[in-house]
N, C-alpha and C positions, 0 to 999 in steps of 0.2 A: 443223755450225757454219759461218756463213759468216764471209766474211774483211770487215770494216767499211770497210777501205779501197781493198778492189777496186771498180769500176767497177761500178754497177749494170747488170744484164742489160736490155738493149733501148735502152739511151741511145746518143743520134746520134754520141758523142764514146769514145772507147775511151781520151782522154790525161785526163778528168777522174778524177781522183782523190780521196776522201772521207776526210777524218782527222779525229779526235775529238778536241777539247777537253775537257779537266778541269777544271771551277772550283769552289771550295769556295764556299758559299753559303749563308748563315744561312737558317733554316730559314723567318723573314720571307717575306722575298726569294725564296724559292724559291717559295710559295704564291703572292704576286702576280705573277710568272712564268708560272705555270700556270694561272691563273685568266686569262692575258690581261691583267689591269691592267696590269702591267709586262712592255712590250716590248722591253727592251733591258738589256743589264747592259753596263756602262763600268767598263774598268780604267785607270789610269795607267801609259803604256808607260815601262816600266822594262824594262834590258838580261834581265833574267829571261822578261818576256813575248816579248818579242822572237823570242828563241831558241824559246819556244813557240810561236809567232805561225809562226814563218820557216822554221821548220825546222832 
């Protein structure tokens, strides 16, 4: 098992760091996500994202 947020092997930088987001996602949404039609998903920053967002 690797670790998702360690640095991947052979990148120029050893300080990037990779952390996963969790977002619930109608299952719509999720389809045109994957297909590419929909490139982007937008939440409204509220103190709850934030703290996800920020650490």
């Amino acid at each position: 098992m690797t670790n998702q947020n360690a640095p991947e092997a052979g990148s120029e930088s050893s300080a990037v760091v990779r952390r996963v987001l969790h977002l619930t996602l109608k299952k719509t949404w999720f389809d045109m996500i994957a297909s590419g039609e929909k490139r982007e998903e937008y939440r409204e920053m509220k103190p709850y994202w934030n703290t996800l967002v920020s650490g």
